[in-house]
DOVEXFI-706504 format. One line per 8 residues: number of its first residue (from 1); their letters; for each residue x, y, z of C-alpha. Coordinates in nm, 3 decimals. Layout:
REM residues N
NUM = a = X Y Z  ...;
***
This chain:
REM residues 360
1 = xxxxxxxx = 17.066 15.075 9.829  17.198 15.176 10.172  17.509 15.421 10.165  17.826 15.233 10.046  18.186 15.281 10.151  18.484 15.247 9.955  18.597 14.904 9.995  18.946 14.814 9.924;
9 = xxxxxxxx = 18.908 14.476 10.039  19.152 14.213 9.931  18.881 13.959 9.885  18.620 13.872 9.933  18.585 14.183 9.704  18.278 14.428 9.600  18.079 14.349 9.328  17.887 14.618 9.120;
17 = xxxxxxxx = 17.605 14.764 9.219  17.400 14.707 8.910  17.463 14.322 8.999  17.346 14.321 9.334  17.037 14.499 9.281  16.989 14.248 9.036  17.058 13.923 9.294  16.833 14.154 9.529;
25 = xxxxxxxx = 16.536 14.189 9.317  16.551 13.808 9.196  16.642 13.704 9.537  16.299 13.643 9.705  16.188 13.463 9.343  16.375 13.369 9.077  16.164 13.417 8.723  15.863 13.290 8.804;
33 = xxxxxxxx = 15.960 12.911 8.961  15.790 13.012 9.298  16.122 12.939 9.479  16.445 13.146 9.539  16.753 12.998 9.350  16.900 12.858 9.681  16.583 12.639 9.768  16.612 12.449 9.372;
41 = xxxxxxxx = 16.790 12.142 9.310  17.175 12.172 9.099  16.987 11.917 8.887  16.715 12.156 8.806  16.645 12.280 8.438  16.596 12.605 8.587  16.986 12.618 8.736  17.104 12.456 8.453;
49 = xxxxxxxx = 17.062 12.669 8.215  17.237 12.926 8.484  17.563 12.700 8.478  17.513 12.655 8.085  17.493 13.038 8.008  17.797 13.108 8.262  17.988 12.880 8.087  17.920 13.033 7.794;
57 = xxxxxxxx = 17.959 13.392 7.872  18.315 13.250 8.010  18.429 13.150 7.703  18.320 13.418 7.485  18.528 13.640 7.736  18.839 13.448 7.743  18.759 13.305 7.342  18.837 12.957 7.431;
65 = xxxxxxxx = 18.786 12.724 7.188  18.687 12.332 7.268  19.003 12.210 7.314  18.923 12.316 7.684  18.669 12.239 7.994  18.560 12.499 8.235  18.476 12.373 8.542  18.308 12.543 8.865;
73 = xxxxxxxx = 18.473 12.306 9.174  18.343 12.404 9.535  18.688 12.546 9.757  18.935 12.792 9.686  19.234 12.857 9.509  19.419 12.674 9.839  19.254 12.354 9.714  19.406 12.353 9.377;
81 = xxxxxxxx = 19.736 12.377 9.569  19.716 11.993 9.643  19.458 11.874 9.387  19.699 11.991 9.131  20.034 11.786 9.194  19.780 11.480 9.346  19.643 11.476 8.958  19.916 11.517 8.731;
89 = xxxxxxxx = 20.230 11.446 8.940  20.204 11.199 9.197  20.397 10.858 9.241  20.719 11.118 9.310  20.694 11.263 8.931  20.903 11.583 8.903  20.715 11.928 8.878  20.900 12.280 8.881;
97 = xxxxxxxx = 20.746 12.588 9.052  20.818 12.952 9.067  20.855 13.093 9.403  20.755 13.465 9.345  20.501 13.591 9.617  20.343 13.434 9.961  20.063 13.197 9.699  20.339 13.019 9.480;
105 = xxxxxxxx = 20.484 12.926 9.824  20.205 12.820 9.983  20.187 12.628 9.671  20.537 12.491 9.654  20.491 12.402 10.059  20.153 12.215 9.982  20.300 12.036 9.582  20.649 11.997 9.868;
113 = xxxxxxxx = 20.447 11.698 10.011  20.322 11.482 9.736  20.544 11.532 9.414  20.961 11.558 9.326  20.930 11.938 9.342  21.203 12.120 9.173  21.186 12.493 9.213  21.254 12.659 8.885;
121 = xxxxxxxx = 21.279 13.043 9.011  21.248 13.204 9.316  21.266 13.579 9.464  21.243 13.542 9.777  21.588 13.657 9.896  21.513 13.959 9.757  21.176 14.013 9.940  20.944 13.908 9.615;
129 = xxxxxxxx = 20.985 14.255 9.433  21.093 14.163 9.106  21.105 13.813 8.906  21.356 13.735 8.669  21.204 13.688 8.319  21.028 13.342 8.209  21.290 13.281 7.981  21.565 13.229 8.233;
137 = xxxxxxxx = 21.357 13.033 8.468  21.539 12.671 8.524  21.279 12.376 8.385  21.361 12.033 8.366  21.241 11.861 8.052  21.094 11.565 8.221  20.866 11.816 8.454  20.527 11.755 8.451;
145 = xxxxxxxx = 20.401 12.082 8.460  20.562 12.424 8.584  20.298 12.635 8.846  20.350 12.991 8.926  20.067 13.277 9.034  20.029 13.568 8.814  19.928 13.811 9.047  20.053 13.804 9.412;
153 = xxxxxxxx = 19.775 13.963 9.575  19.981 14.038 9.914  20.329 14.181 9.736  20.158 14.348 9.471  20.295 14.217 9.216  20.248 14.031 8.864  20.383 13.864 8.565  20.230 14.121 8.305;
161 = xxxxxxxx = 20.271 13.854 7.989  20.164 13.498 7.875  20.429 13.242 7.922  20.589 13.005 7.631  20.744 12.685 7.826  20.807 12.363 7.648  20.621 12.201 7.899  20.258 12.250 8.035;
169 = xxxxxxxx = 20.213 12.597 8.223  19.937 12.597 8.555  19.890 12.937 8.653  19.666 13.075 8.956  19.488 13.370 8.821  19.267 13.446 9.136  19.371 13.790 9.173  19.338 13.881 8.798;
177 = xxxxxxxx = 19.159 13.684 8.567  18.901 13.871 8.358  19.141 14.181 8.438  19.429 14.125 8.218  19.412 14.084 7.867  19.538 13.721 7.813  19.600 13.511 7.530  19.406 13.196 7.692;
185 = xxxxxxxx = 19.574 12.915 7.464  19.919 12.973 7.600  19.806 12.842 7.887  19.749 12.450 7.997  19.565 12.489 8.395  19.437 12.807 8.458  19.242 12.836 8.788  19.074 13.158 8.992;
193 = xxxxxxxx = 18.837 13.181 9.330  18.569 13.399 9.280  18.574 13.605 9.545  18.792 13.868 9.389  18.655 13.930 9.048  18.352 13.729 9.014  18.151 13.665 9.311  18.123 13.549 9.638;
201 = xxxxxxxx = 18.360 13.291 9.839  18.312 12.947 9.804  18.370 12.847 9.420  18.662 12.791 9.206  18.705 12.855 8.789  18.928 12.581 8.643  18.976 12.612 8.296  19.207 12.317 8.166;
209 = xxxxxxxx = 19.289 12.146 7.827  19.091 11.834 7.722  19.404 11.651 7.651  19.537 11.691 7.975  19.246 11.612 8.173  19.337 11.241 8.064  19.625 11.222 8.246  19.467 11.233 8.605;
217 = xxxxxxxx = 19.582 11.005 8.852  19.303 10.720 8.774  19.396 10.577 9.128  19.224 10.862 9.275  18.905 10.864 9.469  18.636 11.052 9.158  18.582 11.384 9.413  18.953 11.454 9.386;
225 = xxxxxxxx = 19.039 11.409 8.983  18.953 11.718 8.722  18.858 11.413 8.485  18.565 11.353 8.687  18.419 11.667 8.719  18.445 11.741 8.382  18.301 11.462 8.281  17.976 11.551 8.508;
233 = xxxxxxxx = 17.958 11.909 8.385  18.092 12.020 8.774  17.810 11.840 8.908  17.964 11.547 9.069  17.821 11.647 9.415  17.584 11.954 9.484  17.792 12.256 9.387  17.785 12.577 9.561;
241 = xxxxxxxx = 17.449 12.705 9.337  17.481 13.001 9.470  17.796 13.151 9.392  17.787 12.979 9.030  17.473 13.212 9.021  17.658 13.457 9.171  17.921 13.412 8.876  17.709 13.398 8.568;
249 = xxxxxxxx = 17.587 13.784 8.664  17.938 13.913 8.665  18.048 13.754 8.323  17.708 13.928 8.212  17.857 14.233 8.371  18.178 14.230 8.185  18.011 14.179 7.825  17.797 14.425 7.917;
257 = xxxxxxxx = 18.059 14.628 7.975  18.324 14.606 7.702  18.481 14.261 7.820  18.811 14.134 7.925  19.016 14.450 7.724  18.810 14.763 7.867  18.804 14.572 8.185  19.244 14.601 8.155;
265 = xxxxxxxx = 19.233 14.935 8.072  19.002 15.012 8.346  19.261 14.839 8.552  19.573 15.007 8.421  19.442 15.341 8.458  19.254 15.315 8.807  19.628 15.158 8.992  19.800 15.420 8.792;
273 = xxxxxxxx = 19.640 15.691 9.003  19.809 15.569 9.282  20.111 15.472 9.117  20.188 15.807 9.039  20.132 16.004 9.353  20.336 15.715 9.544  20.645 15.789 9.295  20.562 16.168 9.309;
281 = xxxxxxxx = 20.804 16.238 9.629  20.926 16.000 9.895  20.634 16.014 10.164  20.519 15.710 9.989  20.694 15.404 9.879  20.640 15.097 9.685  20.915 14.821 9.665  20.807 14.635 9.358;
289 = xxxxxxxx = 20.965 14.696 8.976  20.794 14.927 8.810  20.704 14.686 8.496  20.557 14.464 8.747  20.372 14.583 8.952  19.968 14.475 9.026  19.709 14.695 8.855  19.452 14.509 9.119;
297 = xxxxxxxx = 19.700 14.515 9.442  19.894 14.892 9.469  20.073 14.821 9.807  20.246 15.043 9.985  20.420 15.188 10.269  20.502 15.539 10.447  20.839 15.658 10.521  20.750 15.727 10.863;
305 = xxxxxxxx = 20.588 15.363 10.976  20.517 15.484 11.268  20.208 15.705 11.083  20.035 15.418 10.901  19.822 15.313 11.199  19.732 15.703 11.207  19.685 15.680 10.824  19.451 15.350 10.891;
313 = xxxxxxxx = 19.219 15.578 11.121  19.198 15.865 10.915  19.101 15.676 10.628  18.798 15.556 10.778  18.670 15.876 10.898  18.614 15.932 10.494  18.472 15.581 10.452  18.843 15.420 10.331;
321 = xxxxxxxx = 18.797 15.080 10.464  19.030 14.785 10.463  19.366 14.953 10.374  19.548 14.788 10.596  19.879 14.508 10.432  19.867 14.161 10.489  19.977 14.115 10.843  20.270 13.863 10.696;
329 = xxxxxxxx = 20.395 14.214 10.507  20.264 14.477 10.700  20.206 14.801 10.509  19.887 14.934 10.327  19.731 14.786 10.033  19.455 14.891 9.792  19.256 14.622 9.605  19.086 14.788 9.336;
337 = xxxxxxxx = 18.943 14.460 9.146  18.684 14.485 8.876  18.373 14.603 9.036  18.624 14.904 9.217  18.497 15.214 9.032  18.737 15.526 8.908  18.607 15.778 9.185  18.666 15.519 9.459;
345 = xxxxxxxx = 19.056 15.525 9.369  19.021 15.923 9.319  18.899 15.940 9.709  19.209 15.730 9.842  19.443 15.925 9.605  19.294 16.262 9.749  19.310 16.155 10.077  19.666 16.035 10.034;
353 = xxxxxxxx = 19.755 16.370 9.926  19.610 16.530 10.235  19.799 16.311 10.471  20.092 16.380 10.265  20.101 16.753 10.373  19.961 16.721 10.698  20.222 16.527 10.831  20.512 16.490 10.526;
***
């Protein structure tokens, strides 16, 4: 394989090598079908058995139990911002979301438009770097669901535990499923696009509870309601084959490689590089509460703003790429998903130190 750089990309991400020589060498024939896996019908035995065996592999890494579907819908996570409130709280029905990052707002602008939206906590007053426990969030009773995002890719920042509500919890996990350790059954909706941890762009894990797929809006047209796809297997219109391909060789990945839990502590110890030379001296700063911040999103900032352009430029003289903060925050961020190995993280950390004492 051609020299790689360090990519800190947000997303789409960088997979591991060992997986893309693998899509490489299968690429120009899968098995021995005498056609790529592009050029083969979703309807075909051959890519069936590919969307069987991811499913599979999914729920042996998340040990889900029947009680739920996993589904592989075409989009993003921005999709699941309307289909959500369209399926389970339309006709004005009341829903309660956490404001907590630039996604759960997206999300509350998007739910804003089709549901009685109630929002139950939000931090944005005080810039999204800290959320008040679960426990003191403010849920009506008669809300159909509360929605919040785990890990907010573009403040850094994450909800490090499962949640207990007395009514159904949705959660987007796009930033950090298959990187945290969670306890799957406290959970009602959990959805994720790939294109952080498990492939390319272009598909979207849904993972929902059988009982409450019965409670989609039946007036909906069958391309919008989760009851639908489900009960086609995801295969209610040609899925992207591709990226479900794409998918099943990551979840082999992770089993291969010690699952969800070494795939946390990979996570914990990789951001905590950074963590600690940020909170080493003042050069560097991070805004977020300690307990919460990302272990896939370290953002950060330098004292001197005027320098991070500078830092930008350097950075990419020792093949640091994509460093630069969303441009709604501003900043430098590291994404160091999954596939992001140790020495990668070592490199920025060095070369943080360097530009530390060049021009601290």
């Amino acid at each position: 394989m051609k020299k790689r750089v360090h990519n800190f990309s947000a997303g789409p991400a960088i997979l591991p090598e060992e997986v893309l020589n693998e899509i490489k060498d299968e690429f120009s024939g899968y098995q021995d079908i005498g056609s790529t896996i592009i050029e083969i019908s979703h309807r075909d035995k051959t890519f069936l058995e590919i969307a069987k065996n991811a499913e599979s592999s999914v729920r042996r890494l998340l040990d889900l139990d029947d009680d739920y579907e996993v589904l592989f819908m075409q989009g993003g996570a921005t999709l699941q911002f309307s289909l959500i409130p369209l399926n389970f709280a339309s006709k004005n029905a009341r829903a309660s979301y956490a404001e907590i990052g630039s996604w759960s707002s997206k999300a509350v602008k998007e739910a804003s438009k089709i549901c009685n939206l109630e929002i139950c906590h939000s931090s944005k007053e005080t810039g999204f770097n800290e959320i008040k426990d679960l426990s003191g969030w403010e849920i009506s009773s008669n809300s159909k669901f509360v929605h919040y995002c785990k890990n907010e890719t573009i403040q850094g920042i994450r909800i490090p535990y499962d949640p207990s509500f007395q009514v159904p919890a949705f959660v987007d996990m796009s930033s950090c499923l298959f990187s945290e350790d969670i306890d799957a059954k406290r959970y009602d909706f959990i959805y994720a696009c790939a294109q952080k941890n498990f492939g390319p762009s272009g598909i979207t894990l849904i993972i929902a509870r059988k009982a409450l797929l019965k409670k989609c809006d039946q007036d909906l047209p069958n391309i919008l309601r989760y009851d639908m796809h489900a009960q086609e297997n995801s295969l209610l219109n040609t899925p992207n084959t591709f990226a479900w391909y794409v998918a099943g060789k990551m979840f082999d990945w992770y089993e291969k490689n010690g699952g969800v839990k070494e795939m946390e502590k990979r996570s914990i110890e990789k951001s905590q590089i950074l963590y600690d030379l940020i909170d080493s001296g003042e050069f560097y700063q991070n805004p977020v509460l300690k307990s919460q911040r990302s272990v896939n999103n370290v953002v950060f900032t330098i004292r001197d703003s005027n320098l991070e352009q500078l830092f930008l430029d350097e950075a990419e003289k020792q093949d640091l790429f994509y460093l630069k903060g969303h441009r709604s925050v501003g900043g430098m961020r590291a994404s160091i998903y999954n596939s992001m190995k140790k020495e990668s993280v070592v490199a920025l950390r060095d070369f943080m130190q360097d530009f530390e004492k060049q021009y601290g």
